[in-house]
N, C-alpha and C positions, 0 to 999 in steps of 0.2 A: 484257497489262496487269493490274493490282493494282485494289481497291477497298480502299484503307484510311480508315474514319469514323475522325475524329476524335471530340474530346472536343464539343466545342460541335456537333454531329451532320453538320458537312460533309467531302462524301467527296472524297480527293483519288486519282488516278489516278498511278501510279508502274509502271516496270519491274518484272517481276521479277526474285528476287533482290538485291533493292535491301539495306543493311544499314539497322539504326535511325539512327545516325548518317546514313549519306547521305539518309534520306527526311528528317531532323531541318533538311539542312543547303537540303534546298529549300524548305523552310516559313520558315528565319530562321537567317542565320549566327550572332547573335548569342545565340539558342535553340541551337544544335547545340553552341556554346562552353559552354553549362553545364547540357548533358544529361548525364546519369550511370547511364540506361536508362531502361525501358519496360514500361509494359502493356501485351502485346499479348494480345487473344481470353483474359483472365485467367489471363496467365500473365506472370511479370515475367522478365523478359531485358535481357539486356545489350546498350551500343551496339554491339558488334559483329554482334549477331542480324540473322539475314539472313530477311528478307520474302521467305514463298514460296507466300503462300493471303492472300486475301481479310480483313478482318477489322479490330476496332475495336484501335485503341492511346491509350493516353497517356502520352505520355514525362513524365519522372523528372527534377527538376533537384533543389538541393545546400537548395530552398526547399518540400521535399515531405521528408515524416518518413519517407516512404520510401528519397527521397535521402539523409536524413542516416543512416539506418539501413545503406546501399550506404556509406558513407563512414567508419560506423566499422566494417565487416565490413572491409572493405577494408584498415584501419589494422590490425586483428586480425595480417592476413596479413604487413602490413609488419613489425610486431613479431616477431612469428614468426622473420623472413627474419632479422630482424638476431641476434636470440637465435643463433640456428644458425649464422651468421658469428664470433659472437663465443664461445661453447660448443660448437663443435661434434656434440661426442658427447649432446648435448641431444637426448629425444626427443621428440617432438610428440603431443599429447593430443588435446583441442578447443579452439578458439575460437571463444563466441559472441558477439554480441550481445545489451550488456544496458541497460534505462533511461540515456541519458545517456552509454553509454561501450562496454565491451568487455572480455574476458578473454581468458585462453588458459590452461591447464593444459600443464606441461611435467614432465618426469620429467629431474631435473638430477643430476649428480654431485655440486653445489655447491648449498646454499642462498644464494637470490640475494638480495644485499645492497640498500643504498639506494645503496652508490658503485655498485653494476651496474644498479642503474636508469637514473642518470644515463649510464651509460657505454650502454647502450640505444637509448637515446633518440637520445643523440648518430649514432650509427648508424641508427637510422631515418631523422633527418634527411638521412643522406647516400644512401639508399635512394631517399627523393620527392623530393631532387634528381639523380637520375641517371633517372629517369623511366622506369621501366621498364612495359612495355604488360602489362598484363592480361591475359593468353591463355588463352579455353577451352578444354578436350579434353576429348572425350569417348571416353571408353577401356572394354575388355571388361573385366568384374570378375578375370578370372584373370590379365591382363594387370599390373593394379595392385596384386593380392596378391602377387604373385613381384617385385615391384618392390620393397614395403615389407619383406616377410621380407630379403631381400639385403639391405635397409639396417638393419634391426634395428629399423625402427619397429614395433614388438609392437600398440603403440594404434590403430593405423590399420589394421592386419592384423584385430583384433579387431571396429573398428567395420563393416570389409568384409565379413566372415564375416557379420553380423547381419542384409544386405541381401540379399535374393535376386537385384534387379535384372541384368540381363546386360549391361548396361552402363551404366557411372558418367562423372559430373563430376569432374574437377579443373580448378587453376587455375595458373599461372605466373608468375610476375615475375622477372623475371632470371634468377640460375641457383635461384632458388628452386619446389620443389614442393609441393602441398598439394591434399588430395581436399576437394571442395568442392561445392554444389550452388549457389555462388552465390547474389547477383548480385555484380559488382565496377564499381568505377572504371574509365572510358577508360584510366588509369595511376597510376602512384605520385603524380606533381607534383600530381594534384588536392587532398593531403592538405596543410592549410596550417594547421590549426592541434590539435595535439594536445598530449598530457601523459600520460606513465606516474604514476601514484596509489599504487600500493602493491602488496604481495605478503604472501601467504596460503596454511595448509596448504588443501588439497580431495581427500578422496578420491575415486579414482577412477572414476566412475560415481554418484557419490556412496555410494557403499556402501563401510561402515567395515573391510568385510572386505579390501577391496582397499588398494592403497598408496598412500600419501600423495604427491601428485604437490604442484609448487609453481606456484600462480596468481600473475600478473601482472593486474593490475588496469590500466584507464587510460581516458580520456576524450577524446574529436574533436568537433568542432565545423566547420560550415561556416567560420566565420571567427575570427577572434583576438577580435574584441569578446566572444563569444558565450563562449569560451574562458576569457579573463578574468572577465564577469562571474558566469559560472558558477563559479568559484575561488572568488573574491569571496562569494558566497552559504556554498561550504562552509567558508570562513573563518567568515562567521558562522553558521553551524551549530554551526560546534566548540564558540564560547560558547553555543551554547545546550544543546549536549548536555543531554539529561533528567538524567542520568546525573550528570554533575557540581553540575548545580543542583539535582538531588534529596538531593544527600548533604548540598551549603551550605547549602539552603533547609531541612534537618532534616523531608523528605516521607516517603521512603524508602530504605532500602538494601538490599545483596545480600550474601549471606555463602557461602563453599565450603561449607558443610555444605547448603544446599538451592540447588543451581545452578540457575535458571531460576524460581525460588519465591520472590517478591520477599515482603520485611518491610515493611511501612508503620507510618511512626512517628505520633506522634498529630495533626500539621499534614497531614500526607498522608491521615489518615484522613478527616481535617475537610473536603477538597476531594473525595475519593471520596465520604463520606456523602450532597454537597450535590449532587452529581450525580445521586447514586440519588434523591434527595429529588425534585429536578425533574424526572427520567422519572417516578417514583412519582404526583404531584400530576396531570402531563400527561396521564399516561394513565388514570388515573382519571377526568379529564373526558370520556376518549370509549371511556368505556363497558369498557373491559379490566379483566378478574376475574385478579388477582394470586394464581399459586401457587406449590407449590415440591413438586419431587418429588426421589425418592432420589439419593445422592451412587453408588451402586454395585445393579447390575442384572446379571441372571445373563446368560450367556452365550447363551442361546436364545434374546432379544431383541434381541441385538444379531446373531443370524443371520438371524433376521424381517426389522429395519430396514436388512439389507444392510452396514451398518457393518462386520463382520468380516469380509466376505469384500475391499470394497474400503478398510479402513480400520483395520486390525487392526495394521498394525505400528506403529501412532500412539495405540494404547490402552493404557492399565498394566492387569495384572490380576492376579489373586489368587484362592486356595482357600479355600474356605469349608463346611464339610459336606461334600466330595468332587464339590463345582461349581464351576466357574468362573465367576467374578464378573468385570466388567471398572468400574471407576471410568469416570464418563460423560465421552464425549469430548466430547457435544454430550447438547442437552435431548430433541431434537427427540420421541426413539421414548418419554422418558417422559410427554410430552406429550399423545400420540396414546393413552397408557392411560388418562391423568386422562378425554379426552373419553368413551373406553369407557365409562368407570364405570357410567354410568346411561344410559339409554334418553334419546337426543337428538328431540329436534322440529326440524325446517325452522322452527318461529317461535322457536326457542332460535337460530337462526342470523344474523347472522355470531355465533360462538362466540369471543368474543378472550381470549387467556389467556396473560398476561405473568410471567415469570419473571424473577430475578437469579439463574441458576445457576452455579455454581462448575462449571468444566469442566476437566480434566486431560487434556494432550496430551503426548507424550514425541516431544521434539523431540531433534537431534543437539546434542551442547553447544555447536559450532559456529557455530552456527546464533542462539543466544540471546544478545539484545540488550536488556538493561536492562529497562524496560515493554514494548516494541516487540512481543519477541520473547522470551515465556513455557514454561513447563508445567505453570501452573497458571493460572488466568483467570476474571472474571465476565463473564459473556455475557449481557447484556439479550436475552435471548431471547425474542419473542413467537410466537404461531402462532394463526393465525385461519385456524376452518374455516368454508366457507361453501359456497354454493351453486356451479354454472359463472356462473351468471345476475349472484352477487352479484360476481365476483370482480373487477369493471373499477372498480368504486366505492372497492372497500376498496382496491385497488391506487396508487388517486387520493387517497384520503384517507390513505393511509401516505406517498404522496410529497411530499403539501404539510405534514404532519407535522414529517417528515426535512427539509423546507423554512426550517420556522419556526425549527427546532434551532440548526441550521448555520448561518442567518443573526446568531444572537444570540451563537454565539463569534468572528462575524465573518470563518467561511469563504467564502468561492464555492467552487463545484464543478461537476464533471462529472459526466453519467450512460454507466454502460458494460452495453449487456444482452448477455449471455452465453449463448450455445444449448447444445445436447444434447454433450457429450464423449463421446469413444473409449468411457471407460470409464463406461458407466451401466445404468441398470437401468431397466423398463418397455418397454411397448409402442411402435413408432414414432407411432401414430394419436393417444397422450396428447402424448407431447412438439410436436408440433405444434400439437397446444390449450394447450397451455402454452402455447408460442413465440408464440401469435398472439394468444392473450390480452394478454399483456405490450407486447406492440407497440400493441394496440389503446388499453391503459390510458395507457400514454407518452404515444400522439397525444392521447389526451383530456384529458390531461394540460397540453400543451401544453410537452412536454418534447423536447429533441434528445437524443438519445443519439449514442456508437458502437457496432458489432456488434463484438463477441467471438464470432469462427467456435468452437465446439467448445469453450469454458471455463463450460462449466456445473456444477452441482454433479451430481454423479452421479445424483443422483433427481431431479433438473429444473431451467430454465432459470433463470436470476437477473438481477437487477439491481442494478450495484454504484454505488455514490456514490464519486467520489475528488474530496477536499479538498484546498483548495491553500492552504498557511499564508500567514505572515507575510512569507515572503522565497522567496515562489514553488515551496515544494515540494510533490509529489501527495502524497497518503495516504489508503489505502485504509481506509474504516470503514463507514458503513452499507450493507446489504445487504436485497434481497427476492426471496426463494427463492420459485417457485409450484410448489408438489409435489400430483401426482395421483397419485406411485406408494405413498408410506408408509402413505396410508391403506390403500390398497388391499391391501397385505402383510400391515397390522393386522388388515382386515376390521369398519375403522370404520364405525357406519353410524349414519342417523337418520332419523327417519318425515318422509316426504314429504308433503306435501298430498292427496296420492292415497292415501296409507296402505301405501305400499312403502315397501322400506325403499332408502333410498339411498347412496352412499358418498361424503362430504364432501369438499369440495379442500382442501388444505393449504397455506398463507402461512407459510410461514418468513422473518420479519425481525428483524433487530437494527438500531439504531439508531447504540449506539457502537459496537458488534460487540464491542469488548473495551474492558471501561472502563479497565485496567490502559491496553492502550495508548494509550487515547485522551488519558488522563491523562498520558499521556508527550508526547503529540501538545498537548497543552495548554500544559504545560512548556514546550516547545521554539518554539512559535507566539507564546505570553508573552514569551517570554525569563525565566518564570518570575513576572512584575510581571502576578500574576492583576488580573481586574476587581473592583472592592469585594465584589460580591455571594456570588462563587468563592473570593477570597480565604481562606486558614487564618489570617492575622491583619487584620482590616481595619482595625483604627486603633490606632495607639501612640502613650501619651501622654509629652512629653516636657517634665518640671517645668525651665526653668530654673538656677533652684538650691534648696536645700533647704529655701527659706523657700515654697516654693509645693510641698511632698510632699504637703501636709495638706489642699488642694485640689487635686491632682492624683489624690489616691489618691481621695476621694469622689467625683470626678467616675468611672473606672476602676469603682468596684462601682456607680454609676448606670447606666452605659453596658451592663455586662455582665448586672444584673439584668432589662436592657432584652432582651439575648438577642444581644448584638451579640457578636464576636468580638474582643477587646480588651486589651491587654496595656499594661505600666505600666513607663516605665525612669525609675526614680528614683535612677539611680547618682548620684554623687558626680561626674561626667565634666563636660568641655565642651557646651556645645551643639550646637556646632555636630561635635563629634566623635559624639554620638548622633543626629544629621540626618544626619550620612555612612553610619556605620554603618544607621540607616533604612531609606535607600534606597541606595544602593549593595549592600550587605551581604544584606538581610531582604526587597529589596523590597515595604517596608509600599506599601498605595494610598493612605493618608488618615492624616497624622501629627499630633499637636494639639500645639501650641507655648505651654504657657504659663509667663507671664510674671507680673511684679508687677501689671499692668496688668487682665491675665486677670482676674485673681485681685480685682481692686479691682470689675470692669466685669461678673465672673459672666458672663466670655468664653471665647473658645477662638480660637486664630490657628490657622487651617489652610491646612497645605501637601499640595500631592498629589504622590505618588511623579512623577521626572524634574521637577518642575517647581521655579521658585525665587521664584516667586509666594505670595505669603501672605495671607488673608481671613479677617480677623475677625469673628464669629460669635456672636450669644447661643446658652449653649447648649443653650437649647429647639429653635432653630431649625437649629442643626445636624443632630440628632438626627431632626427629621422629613425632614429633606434625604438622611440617610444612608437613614433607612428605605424611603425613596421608590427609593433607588439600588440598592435591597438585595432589593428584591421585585420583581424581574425575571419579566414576560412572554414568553411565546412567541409 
């Protein structure tokens, strides 16, 4: 007999041998109907996994992000199957899983259309109803190599070669094959509600040197509500794209001569400004000394702060005197010189030192998305060096910070901490005082996070904020790096109490991380109809008819000599065609309507953007009302 603990710590006794399904279906048939696999002893398997050792599990239904993550790998395969039915001589790339949905890369004879979407699809459907079972194999690797060569799949022969293992996963469904490490679906029918989205070049590996293969894009869902309202959402996404209300709203554009180097026009400038203005005031109250170091640093700095060896194909660079210069990808290593500069004290500590650096990344063109998704960027970049002692405080006071921010554009969020990755740099004995620092500052914090196994920043563990806008989407932007190893590369140091010299910790955080995109994340959260305060025009005034210009316009250089943001339409138009225009068009917040009456009363009738409400106003008392609306707290 078996010892399997469950999740709530009681252990139930079973055969051996037994599979996950069968032990599923003596705990609740109605459990067993919508399991989709398992942790067993921290390892996830499938309901066919056959119990043969002792050990803790928790099965997997279609209401665990791991389930739905098993259901769109799953759909991956189904699409797969049909492509291959319906194109035969299609070769097979990868399919992962991604946020929300799923890909596949394929190497096609044909560039596939939107009627071969639909013609796809349709075929998938007849796929998860013929119900075909999900069948593991585990096969010798030379076994599955001489299988693929004979069919000419080259990508799969390729990704075999990479793996030493001596023996692999794949999967089956019908007469369909595919290497796979899994997990999958009991079978096709479990898939009920999906949608192919769209097709895309990708090269292969992603490296530009190889061939352009064509992705299929598409979305699953445990159920058709989930499916729909999920549509529903990137329906309104479309309207908000930054991208088109940046061009309408005259914020910014992009032009083919600097691909990924956005132009900001003078109302885009006016909401970037105002944002720099309020990190600039915020942190100035707690104590952060604002600097600014070099746009380009020679090459032996960037071999110091590790950047070149893991971060060199994402740098531009250039010749200069017969050295190479690299433009800054990040602030961080000129940071750690500013500290050098002079002889530090332990009572000079925490050391905070806030930056707006301009940082250039050379991303794939591919890849760039309006603000989102840059190669040139400002980075509110701070870094505060402190003691070990101090670092749980400052870790607590940058998270109620990042609290007070978020709250006032009206985000909630998540917190995700991330540990040491594959690829990093330092001692095992620092990243652990990182990792446990960070963990210790959260609880004191009185914050939940998730763990991110292995998504750290190469030089040390982090912690990301992800916001979730207006119509429920995540978006990654604040961020706090605790780095023990840059110092130490520098050979940063400052006199200790004791009169040693010591080597500092490094806080790496940004707030918006990139105001460029935050600014687009603002965009798209608004629907572009900023709050008064954000606003590039906060109030337009709207005469009537021409016998109120003369007090329209005196009121317009009152308003602006006030410092207010203010624009004047004294066209010749209807009213009510410059109240559409307003708000429809311009998304003003705050529009002043005046009339003969205005004009008699030394009034203003105002309306607020979406509204059809209108309140008349002295306007002295307007003016204190705006101002009160306009000097916004954190």
């Amino acid at each position: 007999m078996l010892e399997i603990r469950l999740v709530d710590g009681s252990i139930k006794e079973v055969e051996e041998n037994i599979s996950v399904i069968e032990f599923a279906k003596q705990l609740s048939t109605s459990l067993a109907k919508k399991t989709v696999g398992a942790i067993f002893n921290d390892r996830q398997v499938d309901v066919s996994f056959i119990l043969k050792e002792n050990g803790n599990i928790r099965l997997i239904t279609l209401d665990d992000k791991e389930g739905v993550d098993i259901l769109r790998h799953s759909t991956t395969h189904i699409m797969a199957q049909a492509v291959k039915r319906l194109f035969p001589n299609t070769k097979l790339a990868i399919g992962p899983v991604i946020e929300n949905g799923f890909f596949y890369d394929f190497d096609s004879e044909r560039a596939f259309t939107e009627e071969d979407l639909v013609k796809i699809e349709e075929e998938m459907k007849k796929i998860i109803k013929e119900n075909y079972k999900f069948t593991r194999l585990e096969l010798k690797r030379e076994e599955l190599l001489e299988k693929y060569k004979n069919e000419g799949e080259k990508y799969k022969v390729e990704i075999i070669e990479g793996i030493e293992d001596p023996i692999q996963s794949a999967y089956t469904q019908g007469e369909f094959f595919d290497l796979c490490r899994g997990t999958h679906l009991p079978s096709t029918s479990y898939v009920k509600a999906f949608k192919l989205t769209k097709t895309a070049g990708a090269y292969w590996r992603g490296d530009s040197n190889n061939k352009m293969l064509q992705r299929i894009y598409g979305i699953a869902f445990a159920t058709k509500k989930e499916l729909d309202d999920y549509l529903m959402m990137l329906e309104e996404a479309e309207k908000r794209d930054h991208r088109k209300l940046g061009k309408k709203l005259g914020l910014f554009f992009l032009d083919e001569h600097g691909p990924g180097f956005p132009f900001f026009l003078p109302k885009g400038m006016s909401v970037f400004l105002r944002l720099e203005e309020l990190w600039r005031r915020e942190h100035l109250k707690k104590n952060y000394k604002e600097i600014r170091t070099p746009q380009m640093l020679d090459r032996s700095l960037w071999e110091t702060s590790g950047h070149w060896a893991n971060y060199k194909e994402n740098m531009y660079t250039s010749e200069i005197d017969e050295k190479i210069f690299s433009i800054k990808p990040m602030n961080c290593p000129g940071g750690v010189l500013l500290f050098k500069s002079e002889l530090r004290s332990y009572k000079d500590l925490p050391l905070k030192l806030a930056e707006m650096g301009h940082v250039h990344r050379h991303e794939f063109s591919g890849a760039l998305h309006g603000l989102m998704r840059v190669r040139a960027f400002t980075q509110d970049d701070t870094h505060v060096f402190c003691t070990e002692e101090q670092i749980k405080d400052q870790i607590i006071e940058i998270i109620n910070l990042y609290d007070r921010y978020y709250k006032l554009f009206g985000f909630d969020y998540h917190i995700e901490l991330s540990t040491r990755p594959e690829k990093s740099i330092g001692e095992d004995s620092l990243w652990e005082t990182a990792e446990s620092s960070l963990i210790e500052a959260l609880s004191a914090a009185g914050k939940e996070y998730k763990l991110n196994e292995g998504d750290g920043a190469f030089y040390g563990p982090k912690i990301d904020f992800k916001m979730k806008d207006s119509i429920g989407r995540i978006w990654q932007t604040g961020t706090i790096q605790l780095d023990f190893n840059l110092p130490r590369r520098f050979d940063a140091k400052y006199i200790g109490s004791d009169g040693e010299k010591h080597t500092p910790v490094m806080i790496h955080r940004a707030m918006y991380g990139s105001l460029e995109r935050f600014m687009g994340i603002l965009i798209e959260h608004y629907a572009g109809a900023f709050p008064v305060w954000l606003a590039p025009v906060q109030v337009k005034i709207l005469p009537i008819s021409k016998d109120q210009n003369e007090y329209a316009n005196n009121l317009y250089l009152k308003l602006k000599d006030l410092g207010f943001k203010v624009e004047l339409d004294d066209r010749d138009e209807k009213i009510s065609y410059k109240i559409r225009e307003a708000n429809a068009e311009e998304k003003i917040p705050i529009q002043l309507i005046v009339g003969k009456k205005e004009v008699e009363e030394g009034s203003v009738n105002v309306r607020r953007f979406g509204s059809t409400d209108q309140v008349s106003m002295n306007v002295n008392d307007f003016i204190d009302m705006l101002a009160k609306e306009i000097d916004v707290e954190i």
